[in-house]
C-alpha positions as CSV (number, residue, x, y, z in Angstrom):
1,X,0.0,0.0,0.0
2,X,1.1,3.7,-0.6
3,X,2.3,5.3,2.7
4,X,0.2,5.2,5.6
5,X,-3.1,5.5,3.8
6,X,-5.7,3.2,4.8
7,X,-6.8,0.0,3.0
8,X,-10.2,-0.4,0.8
9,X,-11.5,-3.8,0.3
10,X,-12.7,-4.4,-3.5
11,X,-14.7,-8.1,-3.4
12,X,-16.0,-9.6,-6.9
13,X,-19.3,-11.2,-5.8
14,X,-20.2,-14.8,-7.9
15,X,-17.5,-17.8,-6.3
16,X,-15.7,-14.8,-4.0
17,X,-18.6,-13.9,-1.9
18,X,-21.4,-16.0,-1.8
19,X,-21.6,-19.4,-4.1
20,X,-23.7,-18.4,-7.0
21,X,-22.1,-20.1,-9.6
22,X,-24.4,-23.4,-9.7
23,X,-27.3,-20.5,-10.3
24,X,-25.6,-18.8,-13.1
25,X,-25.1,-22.5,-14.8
26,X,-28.8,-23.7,-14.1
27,X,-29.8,-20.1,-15.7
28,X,-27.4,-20.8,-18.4
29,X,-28.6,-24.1,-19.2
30,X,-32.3,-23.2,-19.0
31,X,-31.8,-20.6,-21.9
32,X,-29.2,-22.3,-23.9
33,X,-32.1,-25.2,-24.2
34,X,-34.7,-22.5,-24.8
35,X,-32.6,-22.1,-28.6
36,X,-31.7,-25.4,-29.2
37,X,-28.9,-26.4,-26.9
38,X,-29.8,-30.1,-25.4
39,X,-27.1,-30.1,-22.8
40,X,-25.0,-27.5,-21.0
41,X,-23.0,-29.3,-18.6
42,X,-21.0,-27.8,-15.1
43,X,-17.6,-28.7,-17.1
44,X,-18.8,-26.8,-19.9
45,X,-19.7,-23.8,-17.4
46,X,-16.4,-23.5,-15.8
47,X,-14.7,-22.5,-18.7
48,X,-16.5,-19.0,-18.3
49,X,-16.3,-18.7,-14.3
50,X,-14.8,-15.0,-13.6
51,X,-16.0,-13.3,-17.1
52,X,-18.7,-11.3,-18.0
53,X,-22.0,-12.3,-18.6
54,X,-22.4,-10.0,-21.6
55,X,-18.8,-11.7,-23.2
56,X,-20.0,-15.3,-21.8
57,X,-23.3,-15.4,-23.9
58,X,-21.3,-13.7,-26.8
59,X,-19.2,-16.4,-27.1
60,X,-21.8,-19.3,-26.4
61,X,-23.8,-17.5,-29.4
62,X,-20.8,-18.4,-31.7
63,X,-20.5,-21.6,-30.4
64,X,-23.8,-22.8,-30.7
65,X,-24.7,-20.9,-33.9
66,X,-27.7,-19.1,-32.2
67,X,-29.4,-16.4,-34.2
68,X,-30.4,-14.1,-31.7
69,X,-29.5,-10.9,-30.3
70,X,-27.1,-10.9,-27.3
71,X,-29.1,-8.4,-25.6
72,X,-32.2,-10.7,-25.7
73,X,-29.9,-13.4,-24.4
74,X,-28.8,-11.2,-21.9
75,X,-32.0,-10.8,-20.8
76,X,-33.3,-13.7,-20.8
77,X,-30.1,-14.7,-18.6
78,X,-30.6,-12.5,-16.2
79,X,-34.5,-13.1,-16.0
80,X,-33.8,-16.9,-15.4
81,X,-30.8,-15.9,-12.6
82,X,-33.1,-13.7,-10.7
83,X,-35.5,-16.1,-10.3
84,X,-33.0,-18.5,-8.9
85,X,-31.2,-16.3,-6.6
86,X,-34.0,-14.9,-5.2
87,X,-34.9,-18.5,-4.2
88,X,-31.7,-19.3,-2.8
89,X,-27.8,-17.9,-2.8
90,X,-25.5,-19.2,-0.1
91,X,-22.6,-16.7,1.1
92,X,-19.3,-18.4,1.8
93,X,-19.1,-18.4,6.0
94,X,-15.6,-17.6,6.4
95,X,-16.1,-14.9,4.1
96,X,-19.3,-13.6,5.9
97,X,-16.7,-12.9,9.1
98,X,-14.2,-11.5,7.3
99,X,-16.7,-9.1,5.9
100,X,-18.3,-8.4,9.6
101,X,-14.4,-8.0,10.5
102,X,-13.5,-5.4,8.1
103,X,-17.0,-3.8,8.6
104,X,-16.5,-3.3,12.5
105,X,-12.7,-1.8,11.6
106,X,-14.1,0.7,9.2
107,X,-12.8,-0.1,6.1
108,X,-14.6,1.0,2.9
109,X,-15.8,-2.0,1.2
110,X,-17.3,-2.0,-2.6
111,X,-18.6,-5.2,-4.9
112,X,-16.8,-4.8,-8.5
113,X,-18.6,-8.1,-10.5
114,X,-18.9,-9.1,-14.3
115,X,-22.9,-9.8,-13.1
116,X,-25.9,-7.1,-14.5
117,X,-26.5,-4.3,-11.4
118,X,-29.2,-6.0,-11.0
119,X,-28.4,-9.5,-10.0
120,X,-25.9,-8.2,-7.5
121,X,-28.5,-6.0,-6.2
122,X,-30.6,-8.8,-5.7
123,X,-27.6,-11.1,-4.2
124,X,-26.8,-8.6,-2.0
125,X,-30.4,-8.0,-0.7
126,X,-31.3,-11.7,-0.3
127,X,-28.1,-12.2,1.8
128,X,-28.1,-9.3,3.7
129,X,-24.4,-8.3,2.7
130,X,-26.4,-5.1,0.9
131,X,-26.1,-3.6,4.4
132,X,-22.6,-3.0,4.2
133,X,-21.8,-2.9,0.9
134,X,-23.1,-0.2,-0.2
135,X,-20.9,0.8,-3.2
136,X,-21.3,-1.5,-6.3
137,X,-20.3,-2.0,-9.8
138,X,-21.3,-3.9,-12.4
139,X,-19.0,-4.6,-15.5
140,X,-22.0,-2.9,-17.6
141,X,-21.4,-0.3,-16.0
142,X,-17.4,0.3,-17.4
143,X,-16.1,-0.5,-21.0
144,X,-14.3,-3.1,-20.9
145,X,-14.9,-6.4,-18.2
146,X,-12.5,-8.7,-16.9
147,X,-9.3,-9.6,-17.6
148,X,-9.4,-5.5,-18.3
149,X,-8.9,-3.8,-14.8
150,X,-11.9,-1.0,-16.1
151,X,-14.5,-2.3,-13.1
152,X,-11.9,-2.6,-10.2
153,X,-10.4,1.2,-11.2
154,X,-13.9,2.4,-10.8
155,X,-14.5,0.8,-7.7
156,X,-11.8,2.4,-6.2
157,X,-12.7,5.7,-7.8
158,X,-16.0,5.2,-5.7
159,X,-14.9,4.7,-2.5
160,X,-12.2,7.5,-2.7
161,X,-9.0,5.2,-2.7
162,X,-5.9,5.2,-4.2
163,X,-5.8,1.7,-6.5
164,X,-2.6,0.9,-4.9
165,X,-4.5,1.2,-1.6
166,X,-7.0,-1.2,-2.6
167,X,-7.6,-5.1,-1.7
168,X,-9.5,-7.0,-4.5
169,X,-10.5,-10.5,-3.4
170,X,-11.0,-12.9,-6.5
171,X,-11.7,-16.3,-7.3
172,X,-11.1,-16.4,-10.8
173,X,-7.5,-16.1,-12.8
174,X,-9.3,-13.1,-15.2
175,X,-10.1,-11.2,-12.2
176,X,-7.0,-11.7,-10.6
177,X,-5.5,-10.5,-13.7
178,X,-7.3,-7.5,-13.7
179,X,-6.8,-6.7,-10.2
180,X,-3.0,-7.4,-11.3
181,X,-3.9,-5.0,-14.0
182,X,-5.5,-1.8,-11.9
183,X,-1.8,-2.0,-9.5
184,X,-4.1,-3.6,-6.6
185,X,-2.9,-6.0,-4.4
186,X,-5.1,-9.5,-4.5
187,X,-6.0,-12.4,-2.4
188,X,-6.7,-15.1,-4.7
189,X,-9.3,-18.1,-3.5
190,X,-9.7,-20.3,-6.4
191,X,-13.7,-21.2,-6.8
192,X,-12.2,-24.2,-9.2
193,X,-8.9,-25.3,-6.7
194,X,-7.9,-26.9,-10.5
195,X,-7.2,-23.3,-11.8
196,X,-4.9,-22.1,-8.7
197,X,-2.2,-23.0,-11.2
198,X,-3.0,-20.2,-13.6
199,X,-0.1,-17.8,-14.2
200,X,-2.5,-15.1,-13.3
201,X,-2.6,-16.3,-9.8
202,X,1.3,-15.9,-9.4
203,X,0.7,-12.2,-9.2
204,X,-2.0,-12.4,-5.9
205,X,-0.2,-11.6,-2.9
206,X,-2.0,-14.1,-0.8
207,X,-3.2,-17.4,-2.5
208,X,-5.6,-20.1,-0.5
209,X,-4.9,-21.8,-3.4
210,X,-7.7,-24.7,-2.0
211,X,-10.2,-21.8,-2.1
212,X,-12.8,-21.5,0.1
213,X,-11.9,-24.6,2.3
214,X,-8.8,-23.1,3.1
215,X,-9.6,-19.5,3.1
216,X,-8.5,-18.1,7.1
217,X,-10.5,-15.0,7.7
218,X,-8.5,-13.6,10.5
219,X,-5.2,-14.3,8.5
220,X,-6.6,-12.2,5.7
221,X,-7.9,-9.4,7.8
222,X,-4.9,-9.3,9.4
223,X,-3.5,-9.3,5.8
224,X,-5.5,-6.6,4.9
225,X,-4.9,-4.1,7.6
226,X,-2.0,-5.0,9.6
227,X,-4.1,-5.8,12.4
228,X,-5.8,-8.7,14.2
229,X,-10.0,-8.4,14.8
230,X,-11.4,-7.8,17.9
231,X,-12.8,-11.3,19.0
C-alpha cells in the first residue's frame, strides 16, 4: 500500500462472496435449451467462471450458432438468474466474518462483478451483505470487463482510494489478472482449486490456493490491515 493511507477492500461477488455459480449455470442451461442447446454441462460452465456475462453469452452464441440478439440473451439470462437467486444464494461463512471483520474496523468496502446491477443488487439484498456494501459495480457499467482492470479502477474511484490502496479478493485467474492490471494488491481463493495453477494467480499476494476450504479470515484481515479483529 502507498504510505500510511488506509486500506479499501474491492470483493467480486459470484464464487468470492457467496456461491452463485451453480445458479448462473442452471440459468445458463435453462436458456441455452430455450434455442436449441440439449445439454450444457458444469464442465462446460467452468470455462467462463470470472467473465462477463455479456462476453460469456457472446461467445456461447458463436459456439452454438444461435441467431439471436445478445441483448435478448442477456435478458433472458438474467430473468432466469433472478428467479434462482431470489430462491436461494448461499454466502461463503468464512467470508461472511471476514466481511463483519472489516465492517466493524471501518474499512470501505465495494462489490466490482462481471454480473448485471441488478443480480448483485438482488444477491446482496437476499443475503443481507447489501447492508454493508453499499458501493457496487457492475462490468455494464465500465467499458471493458474482466481480464481489463476498467470495473476494479472504478470501484476504487468510488470509494475515494488510491488503486494501490485497494484489496481486491477474487476467485477467478481473469479477475485476478485484472486486479493485477489496476496496480491492486489481491488475495486469490480459487472457486475451481484446478485453476490455482494459472499464471495469473502468481501475481495475488495471498493465494488459499484450495479456495474457500482453506480461506482463514482472521489471516486475511490481518493481511489486509496489519491488524488482528477484535474477537
Amino acid at each position: 500500500m502507498s504510505g500510511t493511507n488506509p486500506p479499501s477492500v474491492i470483493f467480486d461477488l459470484d464464487g468470492t462472496l457467496v456461491d452463485s455459480e451453480p445458479n448462473y449455470h442452471e440459468a445458463a442451461r435453462r436458456l441455452l435449451a430455450r434455442y436449441g442447446v440439449a445439454d450444457f454441462p458444469w464442465e462446460q460452465h467452468e470455462r467462463f467462471i470470472g467473465i462477463g456475462t455479456r462476453e460469456t453469452l457472446e461467445m456461447l452464441s458463436q459456439e452454438y450458432g444461435i441467431d439471436a440478439p445478445v441483448d435478448e440473451l442477456l435478458a433472458g439470462k438474467n430473468r432466469l438468474y433472478l428467479e434462482l437467486a431470489a430462491a436461494a444464494t448461499e454466502v461463503f461463512p468464512r467470508m461472511r466474518k471476514f466481511v463483519a471483520a472489516l465492517h466493524a474496523a471501518g474499512v470501505p468496502m465495494a462489490v466490482a462483478s462481471g454480473s448485471s446491477r441488478a443480480a448483485i443488487e438482488a444477491v446482496l439484498g437476499a443475503t443481507g451483505l447489501g447492508t454493508v456494501m453499499r458501493t457496487v459495480v457492475s462490468a455494464e457499467e465500465v467499458p471493458r470487463g474482466k481480464p481489463e482492470p476498467d470495473v476494479f479502477l472504478e470501484a476504487a474511484r468510488r470509494l475515494g482510494s488510491a488503486p494501490t490502496d485497494c484489496v481486491v479478493l477474487e476467485d477467478s485467474a481473469p479477475g485476478a489478472e485484472a486486479a493485477h492490471r489496476a496496480g491492486m494488491r489481491c488475495i486469490g481463493i480459487p472457486y475451481v482449486p484446478a485453476t490455482a495453477g494459472d499464471p495469473a494467480f502468481a501475481t495475488a499476494g495471498l493465494l488459499y490456493a484450495g479456495g474457500q476450504g482453506e480461506f482463514d479470515a482472521e489471516a486475511a484481515f490481518a493481511w489486509v490491515t496489519g491488524a488482528h479483529p477484535e474477537r
